[in-house]
C-alpha positions as CSV (number, residue, x, y, z in Angstrom):
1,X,-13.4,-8.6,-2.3
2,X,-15.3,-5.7,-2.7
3,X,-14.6,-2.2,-2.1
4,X,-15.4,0.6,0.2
5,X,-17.6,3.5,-1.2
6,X,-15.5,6.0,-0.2
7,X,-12.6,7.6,-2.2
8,X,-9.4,8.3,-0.2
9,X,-7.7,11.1,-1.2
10,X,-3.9,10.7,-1.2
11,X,-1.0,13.9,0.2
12,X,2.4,13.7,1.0
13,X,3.7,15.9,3.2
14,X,5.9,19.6,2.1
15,X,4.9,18.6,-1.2
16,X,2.4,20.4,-3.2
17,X,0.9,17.4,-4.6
18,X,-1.8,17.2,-7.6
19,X,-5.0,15.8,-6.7
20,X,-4.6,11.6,-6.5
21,X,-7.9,9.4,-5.5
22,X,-8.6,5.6,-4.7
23,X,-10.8,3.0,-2.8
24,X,-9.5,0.7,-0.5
25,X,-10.6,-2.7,-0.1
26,X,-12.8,-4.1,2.2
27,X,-10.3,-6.0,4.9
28,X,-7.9,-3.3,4.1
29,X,-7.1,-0.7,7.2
30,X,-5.3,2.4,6.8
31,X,-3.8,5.5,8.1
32,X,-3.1,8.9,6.4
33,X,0.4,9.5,6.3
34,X,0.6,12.7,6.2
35,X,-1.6,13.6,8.6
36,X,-0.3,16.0,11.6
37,X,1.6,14.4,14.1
38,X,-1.5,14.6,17.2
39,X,-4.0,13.4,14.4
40,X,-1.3,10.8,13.1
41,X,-1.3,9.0,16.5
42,X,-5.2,9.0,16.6
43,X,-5.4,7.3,13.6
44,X,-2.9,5.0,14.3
45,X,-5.1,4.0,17.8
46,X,-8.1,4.0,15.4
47,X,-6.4,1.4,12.9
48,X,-5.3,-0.7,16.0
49,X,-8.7,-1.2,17.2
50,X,-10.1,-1.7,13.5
51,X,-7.5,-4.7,13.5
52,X,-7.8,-5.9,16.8
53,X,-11.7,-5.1,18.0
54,X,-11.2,-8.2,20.6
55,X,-8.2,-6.7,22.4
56,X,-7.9,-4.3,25.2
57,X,-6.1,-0.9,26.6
58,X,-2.9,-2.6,27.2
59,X,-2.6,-4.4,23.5
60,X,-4.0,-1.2,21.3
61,X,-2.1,1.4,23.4
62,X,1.5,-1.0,22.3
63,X,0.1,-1.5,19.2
64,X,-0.5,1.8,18.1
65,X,2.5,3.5,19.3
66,X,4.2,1.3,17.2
67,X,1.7,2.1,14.3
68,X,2.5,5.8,14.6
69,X,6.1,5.3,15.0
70,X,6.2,3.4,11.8
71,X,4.4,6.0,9.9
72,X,7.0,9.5,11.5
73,X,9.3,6.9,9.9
74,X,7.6,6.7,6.3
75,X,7.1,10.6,6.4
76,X,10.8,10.4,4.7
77,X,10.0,8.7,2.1
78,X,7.4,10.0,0.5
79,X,4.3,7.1,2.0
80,X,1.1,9.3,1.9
81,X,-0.9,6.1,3.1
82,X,-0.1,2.7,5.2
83,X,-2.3,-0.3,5.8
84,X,-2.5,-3.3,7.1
85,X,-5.0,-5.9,5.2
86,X,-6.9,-9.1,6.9
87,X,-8.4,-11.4,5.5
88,X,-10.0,-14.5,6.8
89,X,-8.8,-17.9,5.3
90,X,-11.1,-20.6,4.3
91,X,-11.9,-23.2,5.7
92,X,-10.8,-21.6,9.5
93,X,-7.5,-21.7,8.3
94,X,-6.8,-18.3,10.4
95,X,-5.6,-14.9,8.9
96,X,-3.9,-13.7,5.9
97,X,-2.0,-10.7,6.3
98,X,-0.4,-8.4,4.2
99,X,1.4,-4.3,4.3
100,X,0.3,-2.0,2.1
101,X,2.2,1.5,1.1
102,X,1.1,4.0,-1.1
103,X,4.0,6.8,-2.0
104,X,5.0,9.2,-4.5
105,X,7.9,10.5,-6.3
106,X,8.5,13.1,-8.4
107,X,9.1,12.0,-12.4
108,X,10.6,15.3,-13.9
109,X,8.8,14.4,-16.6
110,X,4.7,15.1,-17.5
111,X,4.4,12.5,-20.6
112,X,2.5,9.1,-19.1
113,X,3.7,7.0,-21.8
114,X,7.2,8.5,-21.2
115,X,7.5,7.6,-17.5
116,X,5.8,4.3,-18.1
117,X,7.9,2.8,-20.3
118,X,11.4,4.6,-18.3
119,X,9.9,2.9,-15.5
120,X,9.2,-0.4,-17.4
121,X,12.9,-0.9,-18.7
122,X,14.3,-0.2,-15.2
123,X,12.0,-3.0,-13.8
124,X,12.9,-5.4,-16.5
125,X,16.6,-5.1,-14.8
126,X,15.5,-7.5,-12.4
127,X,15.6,-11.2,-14.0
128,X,13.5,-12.4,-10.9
129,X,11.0,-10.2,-11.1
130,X,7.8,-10.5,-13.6
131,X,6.8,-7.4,-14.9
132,X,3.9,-6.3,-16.8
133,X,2.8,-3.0,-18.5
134,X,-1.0,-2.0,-17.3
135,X,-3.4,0.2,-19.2
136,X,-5.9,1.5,-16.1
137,X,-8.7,4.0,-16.4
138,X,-6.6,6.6,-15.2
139,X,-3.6,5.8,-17.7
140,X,-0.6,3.8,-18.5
141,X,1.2,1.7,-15.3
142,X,3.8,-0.8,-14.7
143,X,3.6,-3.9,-12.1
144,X,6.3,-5.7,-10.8
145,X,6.0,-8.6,-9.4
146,X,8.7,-10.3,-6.7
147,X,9.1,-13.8,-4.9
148,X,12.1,-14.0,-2.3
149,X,13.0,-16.3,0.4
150,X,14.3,-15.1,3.7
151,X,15.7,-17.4,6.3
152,X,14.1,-16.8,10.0
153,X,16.2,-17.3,12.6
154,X,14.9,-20.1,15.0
155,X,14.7,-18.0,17.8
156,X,11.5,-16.7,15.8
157,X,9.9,-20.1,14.7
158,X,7.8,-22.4,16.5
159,X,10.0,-25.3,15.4
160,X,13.4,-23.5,17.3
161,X,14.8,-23.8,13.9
162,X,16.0,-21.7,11.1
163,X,13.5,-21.9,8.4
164,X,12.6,-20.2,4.9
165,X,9.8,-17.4,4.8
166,X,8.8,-16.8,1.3
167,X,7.8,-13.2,0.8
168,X,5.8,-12.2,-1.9
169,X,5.5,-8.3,-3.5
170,X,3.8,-6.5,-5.9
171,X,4.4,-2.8,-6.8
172,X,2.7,-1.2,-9.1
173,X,4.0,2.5,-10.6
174,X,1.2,5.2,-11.7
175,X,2.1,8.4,-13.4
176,X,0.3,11.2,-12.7
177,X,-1.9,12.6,-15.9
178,X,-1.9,15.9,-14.0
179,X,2.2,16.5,-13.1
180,X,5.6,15.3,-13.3
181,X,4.9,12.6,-10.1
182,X,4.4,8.9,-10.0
183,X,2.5,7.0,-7.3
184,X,4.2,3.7,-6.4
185,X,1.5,1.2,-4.3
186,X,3.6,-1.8,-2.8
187,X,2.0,-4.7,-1.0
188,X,4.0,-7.4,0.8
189,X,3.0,-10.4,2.2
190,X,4.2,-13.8,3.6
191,X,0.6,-15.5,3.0
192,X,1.7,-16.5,-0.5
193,X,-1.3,-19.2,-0.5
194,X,-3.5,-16.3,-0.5
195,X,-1.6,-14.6,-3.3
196,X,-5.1,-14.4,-5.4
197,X,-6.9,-12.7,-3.2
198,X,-4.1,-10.1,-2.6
199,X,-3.8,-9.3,-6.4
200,X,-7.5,-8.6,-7.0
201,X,-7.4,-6.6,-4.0
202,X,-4.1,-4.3,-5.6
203,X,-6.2,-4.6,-9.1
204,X,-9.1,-2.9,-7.4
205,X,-7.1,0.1,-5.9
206,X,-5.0,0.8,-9.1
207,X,-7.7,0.5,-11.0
208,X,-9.7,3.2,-8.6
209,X,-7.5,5.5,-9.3
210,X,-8.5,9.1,-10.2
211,X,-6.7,12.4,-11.0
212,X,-9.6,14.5,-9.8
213,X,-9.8,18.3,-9.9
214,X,-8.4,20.3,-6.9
215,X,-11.5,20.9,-5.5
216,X,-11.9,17.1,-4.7
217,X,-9.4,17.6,-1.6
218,X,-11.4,20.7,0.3
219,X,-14.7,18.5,-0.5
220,X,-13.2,15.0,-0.5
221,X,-16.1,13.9,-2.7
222,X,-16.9,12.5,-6.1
């Protein structure tokens, strides 16, 4: 899965956010958060019709009102970015699908190493969740790794029965090099048999991650 050539740059709104970069995946479509509420909703159309390039009017005018209602709802909590990842299964086995969220909260603290290993303690309060410490190009991370089962009422299955969904998570937590803030990236996904692919496609954006100078976000270049 390789990535796109073009470096995201990553704001969250009323917050006066160091500079934070990363590359998406190819198969990976997103929206900017953040964005104004006219140019929200435009990129939310844009993102339906990336998804869905076979559909029509009807289907991307549903689909993204309910993208850019989702994201006014993430403005609260910090997201700066939201996605939705496809990825075709082998063999014509259909479509993997997973969410992706990229938000950021503020650390009170500047040290890396500090908010790492805070961070890395908390995590390890979870006996079901596997958690490993990262060392990326731009510094010192934490993943977290979860595995729950839900049960799906049978109104929503094909079989009319209630049956198990196993949904799989990993979140990894950055610390800014540049500020007391930490970017948490969480994808989720009930395509556990593609659970590979969805790792190397996390690995790829955490480990694209750049503090750049503020001049990056007027130019959003290199």
């Amino acid at each position: 899965m390789d990535s796109t050539d073009t470096l995201q740059a990553l704001t969250v709104q009323g917050t006066n956010l160091p500079p934070m970069a990363f590359r998406l995946p190819t198969g990976m479509h997103a929206i900017e958060v953040s964005l104004d509420a006219d140019e929200r909703a435009e990129a939310a159309r844009r993102l339906v019709r990336d998804i869905y390039p076979q559909g029509e009017e009807p289907l991307w005018n549903a689909m993204g009102s309910l993208y850019s209602a989702m994201a006014d709802e993430m403005l609260s909590g910090g997201v700066g970015f939201f996605g939705i990842g496809l990825y075709d299964i082998e063999d014509g086995g259909g479509v993997a699908h997973c969410s992706l969220t990229i938000a950021v909260y503020e650390s009170g603290e500047t040290d890396q190493d500090v908010v790492a290993h805070g961070i890395q303690t908390l995590l390890l309060g979870d006996p079901l969740r596997e958690v490993t410490w990262l060392d990326l190009p731009c510094g010192p991370a934490v993943c977290g790794v979860t595995f729950r089962k839900l049960l799906v009422d049978g109104v929503y299955t094909n079989s009319g029965k209630d049956e198990e969904l196993v949904m799989g998570q990993i979140q990894v937590h950055i610390p800014f090099s540049t500020g007391p803030y930490t970017a948490v990236v969480t994808l989720d996904s009930a395509s556990v048999e593609q659970w590979d692919e969805f790792s190397h496609a996390v690995a790829g954006i955490v480990g694209s991650v750049e503090f750049p100078s503020p001049a990056f976000i007027d130019g959003r270049t290199e």
